[in-house]
DRENNULUM-124214 format. One record per residue (C-alpha): chain; x, z, y; residue number from 0. Coordinates in pm, 1 decimal, always signed. Layout:
DRENNULUM-124214
  cadena         x         z         y  num
       A         X         Z         Y  NUM
...
***
This chain:
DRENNULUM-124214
  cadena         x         z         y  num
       A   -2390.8   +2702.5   +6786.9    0
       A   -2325.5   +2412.4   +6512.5    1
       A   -2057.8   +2610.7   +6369.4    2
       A   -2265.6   +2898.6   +6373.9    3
       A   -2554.5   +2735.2   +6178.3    4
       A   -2332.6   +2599.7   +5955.4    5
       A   -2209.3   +2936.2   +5847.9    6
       A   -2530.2   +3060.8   +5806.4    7
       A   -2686.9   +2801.3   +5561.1    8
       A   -2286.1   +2846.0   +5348.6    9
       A   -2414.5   +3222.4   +5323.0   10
       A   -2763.3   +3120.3   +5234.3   11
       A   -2583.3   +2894.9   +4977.6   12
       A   -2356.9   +3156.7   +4857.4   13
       A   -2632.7   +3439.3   +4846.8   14
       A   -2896.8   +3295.9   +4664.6   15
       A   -2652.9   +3077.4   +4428.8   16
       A   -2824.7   +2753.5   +4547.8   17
       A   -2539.8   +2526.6   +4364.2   18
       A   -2316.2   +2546.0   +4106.3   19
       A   -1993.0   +2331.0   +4145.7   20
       A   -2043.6   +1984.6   +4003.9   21
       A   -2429.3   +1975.1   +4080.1   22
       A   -2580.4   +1657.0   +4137.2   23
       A   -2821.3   +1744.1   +4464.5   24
       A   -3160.9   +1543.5   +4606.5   25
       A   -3126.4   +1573.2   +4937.6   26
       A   -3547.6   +1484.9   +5096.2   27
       A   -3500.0   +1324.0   +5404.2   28
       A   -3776.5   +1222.4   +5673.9   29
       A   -3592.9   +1136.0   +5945.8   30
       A   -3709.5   +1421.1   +6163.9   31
       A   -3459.3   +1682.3   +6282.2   32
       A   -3487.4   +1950.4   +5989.4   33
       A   -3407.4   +1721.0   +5686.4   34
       A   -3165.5   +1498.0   +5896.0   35
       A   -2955.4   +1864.6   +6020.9   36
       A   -2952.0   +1939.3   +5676.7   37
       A   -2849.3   +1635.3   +5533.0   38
       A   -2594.1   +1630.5   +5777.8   39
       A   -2447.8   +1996.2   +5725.0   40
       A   -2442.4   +1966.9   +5324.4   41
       A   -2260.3   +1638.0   +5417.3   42
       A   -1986.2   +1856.4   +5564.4   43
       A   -2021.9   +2141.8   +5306.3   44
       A   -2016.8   +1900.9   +5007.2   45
       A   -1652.5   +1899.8   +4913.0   46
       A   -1621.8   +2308.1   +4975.7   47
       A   -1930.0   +2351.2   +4686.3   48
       A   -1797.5   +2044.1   +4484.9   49
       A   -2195.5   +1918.7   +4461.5   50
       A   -2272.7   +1512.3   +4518.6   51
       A   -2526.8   +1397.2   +4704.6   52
       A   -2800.9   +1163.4   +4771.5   53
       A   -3031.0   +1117.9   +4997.7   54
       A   -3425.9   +1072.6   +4955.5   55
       A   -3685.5    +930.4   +5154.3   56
       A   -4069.3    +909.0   +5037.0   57
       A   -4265.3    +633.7   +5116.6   58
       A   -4677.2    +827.2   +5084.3   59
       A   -4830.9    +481.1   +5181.0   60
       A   -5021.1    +686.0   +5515.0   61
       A   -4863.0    +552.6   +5832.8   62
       A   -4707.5    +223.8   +5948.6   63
       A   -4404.1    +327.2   +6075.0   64
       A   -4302.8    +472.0   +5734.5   65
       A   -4075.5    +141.0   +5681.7   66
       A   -3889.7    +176.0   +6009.7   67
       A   -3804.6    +547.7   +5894.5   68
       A   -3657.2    +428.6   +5568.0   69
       A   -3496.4    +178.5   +5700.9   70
       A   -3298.5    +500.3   +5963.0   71
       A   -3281.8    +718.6   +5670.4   72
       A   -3086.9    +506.2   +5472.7   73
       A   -2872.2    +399.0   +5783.2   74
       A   -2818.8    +759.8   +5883.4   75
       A   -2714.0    +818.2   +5499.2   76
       A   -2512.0    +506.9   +5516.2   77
       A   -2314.3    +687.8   +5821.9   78
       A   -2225.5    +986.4   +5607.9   79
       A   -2091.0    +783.1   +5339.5   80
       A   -2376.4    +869.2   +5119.3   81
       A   -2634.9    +688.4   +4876.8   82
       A   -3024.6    +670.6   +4979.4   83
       A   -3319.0    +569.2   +4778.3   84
       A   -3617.2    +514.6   +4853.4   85
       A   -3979.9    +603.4   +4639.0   86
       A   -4318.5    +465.5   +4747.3   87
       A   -4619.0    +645.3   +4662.8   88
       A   -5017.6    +617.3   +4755.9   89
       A   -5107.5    +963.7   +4857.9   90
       A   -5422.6    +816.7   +4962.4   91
       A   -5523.2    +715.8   +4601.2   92
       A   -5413.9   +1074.0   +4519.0   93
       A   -5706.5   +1208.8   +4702.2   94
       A   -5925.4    +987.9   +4660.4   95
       A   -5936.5   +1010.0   +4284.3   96
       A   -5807.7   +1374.2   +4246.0   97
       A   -6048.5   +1489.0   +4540.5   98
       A   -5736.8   +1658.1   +4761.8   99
       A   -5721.8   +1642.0   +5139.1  100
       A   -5501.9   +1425.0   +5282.9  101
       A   -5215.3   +1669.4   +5343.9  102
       A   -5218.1   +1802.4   +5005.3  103
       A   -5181.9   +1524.5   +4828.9  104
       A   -4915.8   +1391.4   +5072.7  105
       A   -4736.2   +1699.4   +4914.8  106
       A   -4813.6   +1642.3   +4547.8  107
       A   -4692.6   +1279.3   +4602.2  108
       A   -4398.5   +1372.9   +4760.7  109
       A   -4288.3   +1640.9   +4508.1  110
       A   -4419.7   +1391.0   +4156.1  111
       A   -4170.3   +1123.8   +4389.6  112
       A   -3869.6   +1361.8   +4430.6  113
       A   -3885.1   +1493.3   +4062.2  114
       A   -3880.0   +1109.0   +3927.5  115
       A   -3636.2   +1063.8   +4155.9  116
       A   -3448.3   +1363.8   +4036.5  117
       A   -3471.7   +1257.8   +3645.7  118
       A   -3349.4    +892.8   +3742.5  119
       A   -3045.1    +955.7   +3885.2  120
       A   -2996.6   +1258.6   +3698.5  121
       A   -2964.8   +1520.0   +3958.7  122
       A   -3032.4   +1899.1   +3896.6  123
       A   -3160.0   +1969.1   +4209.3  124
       A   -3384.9   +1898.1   +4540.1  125
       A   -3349.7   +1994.2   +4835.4  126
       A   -3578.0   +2055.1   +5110.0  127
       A   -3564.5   +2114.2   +5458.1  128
       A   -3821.7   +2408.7   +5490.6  129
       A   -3659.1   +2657.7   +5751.1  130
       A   -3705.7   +2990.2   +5891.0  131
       A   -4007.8   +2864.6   +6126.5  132
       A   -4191.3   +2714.4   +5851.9  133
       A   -4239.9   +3037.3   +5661.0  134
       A   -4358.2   +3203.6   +5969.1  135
       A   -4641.8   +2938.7   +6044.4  136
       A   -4710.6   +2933.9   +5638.2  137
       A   -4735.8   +3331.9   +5659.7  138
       A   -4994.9   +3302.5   +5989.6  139
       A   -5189.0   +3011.4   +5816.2  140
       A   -5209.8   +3196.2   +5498.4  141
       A   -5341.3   +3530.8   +5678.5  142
       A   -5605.6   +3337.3   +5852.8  143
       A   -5704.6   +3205.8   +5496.5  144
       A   -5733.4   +3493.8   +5337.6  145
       A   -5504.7   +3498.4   +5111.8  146
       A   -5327.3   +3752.6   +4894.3  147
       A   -4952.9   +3847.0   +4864.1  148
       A   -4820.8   +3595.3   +4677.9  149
       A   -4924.1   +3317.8   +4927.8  150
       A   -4846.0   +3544.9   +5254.0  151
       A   -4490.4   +3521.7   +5057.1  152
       A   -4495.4   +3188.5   +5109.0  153
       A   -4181.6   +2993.6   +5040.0  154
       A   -3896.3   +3114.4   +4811.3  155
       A   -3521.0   +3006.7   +4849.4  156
       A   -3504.6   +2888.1   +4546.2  157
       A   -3799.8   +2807.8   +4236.2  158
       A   -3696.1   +2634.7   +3880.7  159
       A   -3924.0   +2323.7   +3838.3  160
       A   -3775.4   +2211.2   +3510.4  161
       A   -3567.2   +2366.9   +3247.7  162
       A   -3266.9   +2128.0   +3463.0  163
       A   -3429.5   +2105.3   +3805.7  164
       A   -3443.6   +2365.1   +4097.5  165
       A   -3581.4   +2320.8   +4426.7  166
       A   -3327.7   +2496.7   +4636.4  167
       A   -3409.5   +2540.6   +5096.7  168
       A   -3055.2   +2606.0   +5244.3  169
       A   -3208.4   +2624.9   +5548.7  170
       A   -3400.8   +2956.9   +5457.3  171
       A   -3281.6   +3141.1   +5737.8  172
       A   -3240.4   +2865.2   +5981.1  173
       A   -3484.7   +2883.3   +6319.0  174
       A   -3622.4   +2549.3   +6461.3  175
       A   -3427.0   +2644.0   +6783.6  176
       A   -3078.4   +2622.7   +6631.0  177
       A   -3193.8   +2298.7   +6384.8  178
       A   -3245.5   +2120.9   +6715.4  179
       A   -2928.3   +2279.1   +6898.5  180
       A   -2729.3   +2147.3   +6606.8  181
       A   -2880.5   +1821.8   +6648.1  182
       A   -2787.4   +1772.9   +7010.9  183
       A   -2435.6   +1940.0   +6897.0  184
       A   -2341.8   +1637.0   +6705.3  185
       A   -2551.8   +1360.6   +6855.2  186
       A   -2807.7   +1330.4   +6525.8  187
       A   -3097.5   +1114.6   +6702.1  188
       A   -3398.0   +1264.8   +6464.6  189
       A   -3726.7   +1064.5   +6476.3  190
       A   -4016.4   +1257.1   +6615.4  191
       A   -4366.8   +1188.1   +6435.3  192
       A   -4612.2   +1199.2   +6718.7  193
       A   -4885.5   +1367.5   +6466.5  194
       A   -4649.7   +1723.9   +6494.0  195
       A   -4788.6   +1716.6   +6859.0  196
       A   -5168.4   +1636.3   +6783.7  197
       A   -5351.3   +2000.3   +6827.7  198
       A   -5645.2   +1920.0   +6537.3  199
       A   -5439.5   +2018.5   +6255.5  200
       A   -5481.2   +2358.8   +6200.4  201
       A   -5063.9   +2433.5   +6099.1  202
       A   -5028.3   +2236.0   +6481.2  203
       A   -5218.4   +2464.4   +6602.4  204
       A   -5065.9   +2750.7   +6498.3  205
       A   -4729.7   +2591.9   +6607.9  206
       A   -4794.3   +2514.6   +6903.8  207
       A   -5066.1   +2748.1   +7037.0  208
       A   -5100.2   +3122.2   +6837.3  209
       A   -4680.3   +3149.4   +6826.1  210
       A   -4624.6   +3093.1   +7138.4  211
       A   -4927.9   +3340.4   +7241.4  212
       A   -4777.5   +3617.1   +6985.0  213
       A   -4425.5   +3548.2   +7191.5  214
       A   -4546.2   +3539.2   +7579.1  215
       A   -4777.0   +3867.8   +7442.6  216
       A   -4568.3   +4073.5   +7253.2  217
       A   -4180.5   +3971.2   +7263.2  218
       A   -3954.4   +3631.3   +7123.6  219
       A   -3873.3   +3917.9   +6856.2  220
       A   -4234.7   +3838.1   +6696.4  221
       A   -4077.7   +3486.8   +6495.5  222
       A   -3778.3   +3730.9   +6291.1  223
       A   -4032.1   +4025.1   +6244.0  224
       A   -4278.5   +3787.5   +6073.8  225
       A   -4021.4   +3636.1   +5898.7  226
       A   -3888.3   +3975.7   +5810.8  227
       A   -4225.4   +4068.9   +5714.0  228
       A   -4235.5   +3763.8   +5454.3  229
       A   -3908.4   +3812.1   +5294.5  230
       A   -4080.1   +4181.8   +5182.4  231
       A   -4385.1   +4052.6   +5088.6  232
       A   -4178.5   +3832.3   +4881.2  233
       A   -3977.0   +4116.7   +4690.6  234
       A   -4254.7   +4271.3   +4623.2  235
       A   -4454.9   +3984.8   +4495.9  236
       A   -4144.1   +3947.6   +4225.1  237
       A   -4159.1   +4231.3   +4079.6  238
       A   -4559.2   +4233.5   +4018.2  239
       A   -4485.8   +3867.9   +3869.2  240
       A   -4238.3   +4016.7   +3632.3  241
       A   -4469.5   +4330.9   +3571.1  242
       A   -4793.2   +4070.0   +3471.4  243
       A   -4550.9   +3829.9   +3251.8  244
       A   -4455.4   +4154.0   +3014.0  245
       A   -4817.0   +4248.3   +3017.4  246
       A   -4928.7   +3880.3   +2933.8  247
       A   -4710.7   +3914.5   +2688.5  248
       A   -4838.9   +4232.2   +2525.3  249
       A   -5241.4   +4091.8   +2529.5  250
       A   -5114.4   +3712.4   +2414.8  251
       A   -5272.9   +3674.2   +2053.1  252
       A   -5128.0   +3305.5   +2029.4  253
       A   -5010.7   +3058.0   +2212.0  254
       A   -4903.4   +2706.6   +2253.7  255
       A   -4846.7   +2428.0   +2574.4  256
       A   -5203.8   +2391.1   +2658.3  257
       A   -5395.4   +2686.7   +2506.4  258
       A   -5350.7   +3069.9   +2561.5  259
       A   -5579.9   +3293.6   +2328.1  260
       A   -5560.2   +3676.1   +2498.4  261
       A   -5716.0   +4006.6   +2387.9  262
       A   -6023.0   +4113.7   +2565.3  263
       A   -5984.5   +4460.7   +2491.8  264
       A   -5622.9   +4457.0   +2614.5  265
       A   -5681.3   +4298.5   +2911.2  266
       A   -5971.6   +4516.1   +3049.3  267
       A   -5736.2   +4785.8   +2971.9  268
       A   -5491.4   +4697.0   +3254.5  269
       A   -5624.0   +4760.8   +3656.4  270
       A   -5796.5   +4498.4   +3845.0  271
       A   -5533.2   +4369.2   +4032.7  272
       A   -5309.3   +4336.1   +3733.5  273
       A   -5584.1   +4191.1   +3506.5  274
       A   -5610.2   +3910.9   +3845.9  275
       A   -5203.7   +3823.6   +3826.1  276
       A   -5232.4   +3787.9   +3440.5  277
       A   -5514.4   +3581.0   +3447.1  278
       A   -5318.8   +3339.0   +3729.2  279
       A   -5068.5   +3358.2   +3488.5  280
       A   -5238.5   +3249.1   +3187.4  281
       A   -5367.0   +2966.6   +3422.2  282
       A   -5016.2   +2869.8   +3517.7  283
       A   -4883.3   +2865.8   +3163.5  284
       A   -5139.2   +2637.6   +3038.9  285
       A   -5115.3   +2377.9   +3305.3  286
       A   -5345.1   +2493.1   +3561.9  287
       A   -5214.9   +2375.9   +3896.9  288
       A   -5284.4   +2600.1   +4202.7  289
       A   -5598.9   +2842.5   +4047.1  290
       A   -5800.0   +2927.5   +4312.2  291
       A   -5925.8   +3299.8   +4338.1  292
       A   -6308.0   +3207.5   +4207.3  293
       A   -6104.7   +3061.2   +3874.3  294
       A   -5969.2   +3374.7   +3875.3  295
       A   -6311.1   +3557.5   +3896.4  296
       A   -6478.9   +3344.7   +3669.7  297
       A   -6266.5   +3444.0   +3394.2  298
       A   -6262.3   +3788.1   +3461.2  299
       A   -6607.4   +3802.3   +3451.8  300
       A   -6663.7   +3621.4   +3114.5  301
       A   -6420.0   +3893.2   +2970.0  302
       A   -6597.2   +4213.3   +3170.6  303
       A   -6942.3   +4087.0   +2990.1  304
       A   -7127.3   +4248.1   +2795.9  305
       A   -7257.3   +3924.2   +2612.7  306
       A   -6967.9   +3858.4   +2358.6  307
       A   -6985.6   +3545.2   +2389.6  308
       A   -6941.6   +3310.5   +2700.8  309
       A   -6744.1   +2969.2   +2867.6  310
       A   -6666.8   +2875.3   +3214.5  311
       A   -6618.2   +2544.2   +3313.0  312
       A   -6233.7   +2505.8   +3572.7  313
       A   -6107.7   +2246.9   +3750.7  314
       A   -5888.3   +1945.9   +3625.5  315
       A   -6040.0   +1999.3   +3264.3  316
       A   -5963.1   +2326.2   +3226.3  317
       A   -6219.0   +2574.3   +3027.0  318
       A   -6224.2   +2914.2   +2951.4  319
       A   -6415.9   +3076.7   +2647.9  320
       A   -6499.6   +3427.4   +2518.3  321
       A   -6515.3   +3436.4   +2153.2  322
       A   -6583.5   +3847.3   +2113.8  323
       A   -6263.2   +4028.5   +2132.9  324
       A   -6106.6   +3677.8   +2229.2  325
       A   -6003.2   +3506.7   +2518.7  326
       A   -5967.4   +3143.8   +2528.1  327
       A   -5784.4   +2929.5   +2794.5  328
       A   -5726.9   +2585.7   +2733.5  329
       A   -5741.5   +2219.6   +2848.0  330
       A   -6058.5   +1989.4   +2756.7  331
       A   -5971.7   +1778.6   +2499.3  332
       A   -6112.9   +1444.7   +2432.4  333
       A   -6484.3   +1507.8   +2300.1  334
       A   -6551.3   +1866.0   +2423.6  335
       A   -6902.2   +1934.1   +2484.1  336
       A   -7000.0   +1611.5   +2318.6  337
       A   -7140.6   +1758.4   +2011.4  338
       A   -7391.0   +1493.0   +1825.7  339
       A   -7706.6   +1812.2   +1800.7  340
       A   -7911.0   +1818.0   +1478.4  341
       A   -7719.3   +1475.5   +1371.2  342
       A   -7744.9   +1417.4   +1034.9  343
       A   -7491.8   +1249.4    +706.5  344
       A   -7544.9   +1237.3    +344.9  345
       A   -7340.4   +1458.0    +137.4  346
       A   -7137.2   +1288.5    -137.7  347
       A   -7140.1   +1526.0    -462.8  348
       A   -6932.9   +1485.4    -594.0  349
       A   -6674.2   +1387.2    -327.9  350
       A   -6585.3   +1434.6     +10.4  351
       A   -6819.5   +1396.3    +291.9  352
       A   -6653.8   +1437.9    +654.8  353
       A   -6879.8   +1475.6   +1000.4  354
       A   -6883.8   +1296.0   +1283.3  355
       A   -6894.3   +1540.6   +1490.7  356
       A   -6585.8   +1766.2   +1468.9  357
       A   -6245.0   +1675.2   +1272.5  358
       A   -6404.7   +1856.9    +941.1  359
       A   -6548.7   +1744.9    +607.6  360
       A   -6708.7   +1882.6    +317.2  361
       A   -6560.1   +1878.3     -27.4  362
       A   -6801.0   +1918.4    -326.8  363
       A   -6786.4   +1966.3    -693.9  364
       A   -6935.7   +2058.1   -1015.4  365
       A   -6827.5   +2338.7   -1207.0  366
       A   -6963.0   +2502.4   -1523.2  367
       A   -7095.7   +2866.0   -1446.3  368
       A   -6869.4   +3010.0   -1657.3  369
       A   -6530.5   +2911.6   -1518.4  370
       A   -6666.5   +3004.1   -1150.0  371
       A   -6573.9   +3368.5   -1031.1  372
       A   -6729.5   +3530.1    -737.8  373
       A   -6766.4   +3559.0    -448.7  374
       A   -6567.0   +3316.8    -248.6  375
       A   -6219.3   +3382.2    -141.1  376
       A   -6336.5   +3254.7    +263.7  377
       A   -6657.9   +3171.7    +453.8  378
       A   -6549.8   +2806.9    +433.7  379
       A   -6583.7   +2802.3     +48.4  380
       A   -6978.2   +2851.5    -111.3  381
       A   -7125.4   +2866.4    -494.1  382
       A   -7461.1   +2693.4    -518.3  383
       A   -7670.8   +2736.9    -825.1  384
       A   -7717.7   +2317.6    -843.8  385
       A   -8057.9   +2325.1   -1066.6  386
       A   -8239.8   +2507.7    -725.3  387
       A   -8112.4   +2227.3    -491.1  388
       A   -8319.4   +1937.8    -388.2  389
       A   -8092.7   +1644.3    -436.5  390
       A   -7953.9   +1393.2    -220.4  391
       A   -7836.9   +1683.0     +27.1  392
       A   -7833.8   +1646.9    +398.4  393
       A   -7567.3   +1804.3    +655.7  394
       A   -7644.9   +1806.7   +1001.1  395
       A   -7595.7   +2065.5   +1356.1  396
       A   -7810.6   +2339.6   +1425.8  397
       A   -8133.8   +2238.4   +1650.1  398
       A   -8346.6   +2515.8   +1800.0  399
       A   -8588.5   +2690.9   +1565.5  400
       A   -8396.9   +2634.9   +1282.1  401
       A   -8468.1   +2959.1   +1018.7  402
       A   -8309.6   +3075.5    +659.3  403
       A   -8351.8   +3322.8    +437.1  404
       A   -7997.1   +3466.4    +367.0  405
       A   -7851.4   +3634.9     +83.5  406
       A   -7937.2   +3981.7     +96.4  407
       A   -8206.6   +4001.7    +361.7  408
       A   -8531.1   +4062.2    +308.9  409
       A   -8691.6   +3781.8    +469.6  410
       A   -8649.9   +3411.2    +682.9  411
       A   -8426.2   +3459.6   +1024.0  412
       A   -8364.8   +3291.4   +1294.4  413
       A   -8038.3   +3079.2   +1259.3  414
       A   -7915.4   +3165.5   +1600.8  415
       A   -7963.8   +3561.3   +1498.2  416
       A   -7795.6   +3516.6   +1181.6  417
       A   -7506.6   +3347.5   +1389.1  418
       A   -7474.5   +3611.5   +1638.2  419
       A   -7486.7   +3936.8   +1352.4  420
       A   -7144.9   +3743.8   +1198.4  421
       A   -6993.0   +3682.5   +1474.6  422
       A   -6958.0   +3337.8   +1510.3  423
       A   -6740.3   +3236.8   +1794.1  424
       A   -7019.1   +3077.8   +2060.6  425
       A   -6801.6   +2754.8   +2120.9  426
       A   -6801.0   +2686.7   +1708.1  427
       A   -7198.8   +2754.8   +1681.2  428
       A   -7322.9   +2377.8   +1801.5  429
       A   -7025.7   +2219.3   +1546.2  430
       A   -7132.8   +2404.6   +1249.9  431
       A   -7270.8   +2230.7    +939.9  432
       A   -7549.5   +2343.0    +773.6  433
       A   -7603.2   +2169.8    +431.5  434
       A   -7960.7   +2073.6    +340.7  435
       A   -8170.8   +2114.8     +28.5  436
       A   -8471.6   +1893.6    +160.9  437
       A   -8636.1   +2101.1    +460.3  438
       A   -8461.2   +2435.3    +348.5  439
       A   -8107.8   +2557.6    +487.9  440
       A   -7900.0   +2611.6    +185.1  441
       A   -7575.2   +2726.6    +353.9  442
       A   -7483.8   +2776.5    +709.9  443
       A   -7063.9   +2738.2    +702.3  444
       A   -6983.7   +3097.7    +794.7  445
       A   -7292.7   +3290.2    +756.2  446
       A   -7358.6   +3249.7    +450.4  447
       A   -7579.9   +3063.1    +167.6  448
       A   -7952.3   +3094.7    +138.0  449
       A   -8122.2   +3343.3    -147.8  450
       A   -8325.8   +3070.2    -341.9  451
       A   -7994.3   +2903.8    -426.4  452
       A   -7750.9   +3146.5    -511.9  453
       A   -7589.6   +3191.1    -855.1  454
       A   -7705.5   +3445.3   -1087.3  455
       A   -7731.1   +3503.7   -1480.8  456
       A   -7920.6   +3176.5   -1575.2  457
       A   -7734.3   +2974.9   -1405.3  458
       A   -7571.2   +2662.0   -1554.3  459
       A   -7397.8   +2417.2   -1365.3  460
       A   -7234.2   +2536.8    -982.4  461
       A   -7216.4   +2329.0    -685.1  462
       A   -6875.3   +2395.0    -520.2  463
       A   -6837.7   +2338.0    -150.4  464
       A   -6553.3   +2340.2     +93.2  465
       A   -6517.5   +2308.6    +432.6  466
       A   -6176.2   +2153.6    +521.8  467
       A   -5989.1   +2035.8    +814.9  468
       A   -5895.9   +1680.7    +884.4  469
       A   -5679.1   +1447.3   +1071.2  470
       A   -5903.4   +1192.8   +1296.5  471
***
């Protein structure tokens, strides 16, 4: 039987192209019987792939006997001829202050160790001991959750999580039965972690109560059907991943590490359950870790609105904003949503006057009438007739109630009207200046300068202003 398993993880190897000769592998190692099998086989495959090895144990700061394991790990490594390192992590800080459960951020520990781990000794790729059994539970779990197809997939033989570093499971195909024949095959003593016994976990459960139910009910065939049944879940959730990343592609209107801007119009375009995977896309691509399907909904609901303008707030400083035909996902910076309302600074004319609230100032100059040409070149540039201005000016942020009378209409609007008939992105509204001539609005950056000071015939000297961005 240890022959037999050993064959099967060299095909599994050999399939799926887990190693190239001369890779550097990160073997995880527990102590239990999967990850101490496995070190164990690739210690007896290692010179047939020509890949080095070393072995991995992770500290997550949970349980006392964690020492005792390391301590085994790296004697059991020892054995094999092989180096073993060991990372300590708090897992219970993790959830603490990222507000995971227990469990999850064991796993987010575990996987930040192993890739530091990875990028220290230089290796190109981890190893982990996930087997056969492991998908089937994850598949169960997942059904019971509710989830969709990518997470009944569950596990994948192989994922890239660096441009150098894959995360390879040689044991894909491997059933907990033959892990522990092997075991007893070549006298590996595996610790046992009394917790895999305890029913209140809800994986334990399914391990040790709804299998074995399924089995006595309907046949021992039911473990390779349901892992049958995930290996064509996972085929087809492929090729939808590669269908959404060429239409992500087609709606992208720019993009950069933590910001994706997408077209509305393209994207409500596509079917709802393609307009879902782009969306988790788009989330993945700008950082979001595991998006949860009400993300998900949240954004596709600020682009189905009818309001054309809109912003969700996501977890772990993530936002989302409509901006008409626009759809912005990006990460908070420092400052967002702090906007200084109705604030208010002295403009400098001549000179350069920049606001405290946004990384923008205001540039202003006098010019003689006749060597100013209209109208301005962009909605950042304005021509003030200077003699109808109430010197010193003010700029400050829009406050509610605020009215002007703009070029061309007939009478005083509201601001937040004027705003809306341009256009103005909803996000940029609260940051834009309006300059001041004593109580009156004389020009609102973007929508345009007031009547009672624009330029005409008689006028003399022009008040040049500019709207520029700076560095902070």
């Amino acid at each position: 039987m240890g022959e037999t398993l050993e064959n099967k993880v060299l095909q599994t190897i050999l399939r799926y192209r887990l190693f190239a000769p001369g890779d550097n592998v990160l073997v995880a190692v527990s102590g239990g019987p999967d990850s101490l099998c496995l070190l164990h086989l690739l210690s007896r495959l290692a010179g047939e792939l020509n890949i080095t090895l070393l072995a991995v144990y992770v500290n997550h700061g949970l349980r006392p006997e964690a020492a005792r394991e390391a301590f085994y790990v790296k004697k059991m490594a020892a054995g094999l001829g092989l180096p073993a390192v060991i990372c300590r992590t708090d897992a219970g800080k993790l959830a603490r202050e990222g507000g995971y459960s227990r469990q999850d951020a064991a796993r987010r520990a575990r996987y930040r160790c192993l890739r530091q781990a990875a990028e220290r000794t230089g290796a190109n790729c981890i190893v982990t001991a996930h087997h056969e059994d492991d998908r089937v539970e994850g598949l169960l779990l997942r059904l019971l959750g509710g989830s969709g197809l990518d997470g009944l997939a569950g596990l994948r033989v192989k994922r890239r999580l660096a441009e150098n570093l894959l995360l390879v499971r040689p044991l894909f195909h491997a059933s907990r039965r033959e892990i522990t024949v092997y075991c007893r095959a070549h006298g590996l003593r595996p610790l046992l972690d009394r917790s895999n016994r305890e029913t209140r976990a809800l994986r334990n459960r399914v391990r040790l109560l709804l299998l074995p139910w399924l089995e006595q009910e309907f046949g021992g065939h039911v473990r390779k059907t349901l892992a049958r049944t995930c290996d064509l879940l996972a085929g087809e959730s492929e090729l939808l991943c590669r269908l959404a990343a060429g239409q992500l592609q087609r709606v992208t209107l720019e993009k950069s590490a933590e910001k994706l801007i997408l077209d509305v119009e393209g994207l409500r375009q596509m079917p709802l359950p393609l307009r879902r995977r782009v969306v988790r896309l788009a989330l993945w691509q700008v950082g979001a870790e595991r998006p949860a399907a009400s993300h998900t909904q949240s954004i596709l609901h600020l682009s189905d609105s009818r309001l054309p303008s809109g912003r969700t707030s996501l977890p772990a400083g993530f936002i989302a904003a409509r901006e008409y035909g626009r759809l912005i996902i990006e990460r908070k910076r420092a400052g967002n949503g702090l906007v200084a309302t109705g604030e208010t600074v002295l403009l400098e004319v001549p000179g350069c006057t920049r606001l405290p609230w946004s990384s923008q100032a205001i540039s202003a100059e006098v010019l003689p009438a006749a060597n100013v040409r209209l109208p301005p070149s962009d909605r950042r540039e304005a021509y003030l007739d200077l003699e109808q201005l109430e010197l010193p000016l003010l700029v400050r942020t829009r406050r509610p109630g605020d009215r002007m009378r703009p070029l061309g209409a007939g009478g005083s609007r509201k601001l937040k009207k004027i705003l809306i008939d341009k256009k103005v992105p909803l996000a940029q509204r609260d940051l834009l200046p309006l300059v001041l001539s004593g109580e009156r609005i004389a020009w609102a950056c973007g929508a345009g300068i007031a009547a009672f000071c624009r330029v005409s015939e008689d006028t003399r000297q022009v008040l040049r202003l500019v709207l520029e961005d700076t560095k902070l």
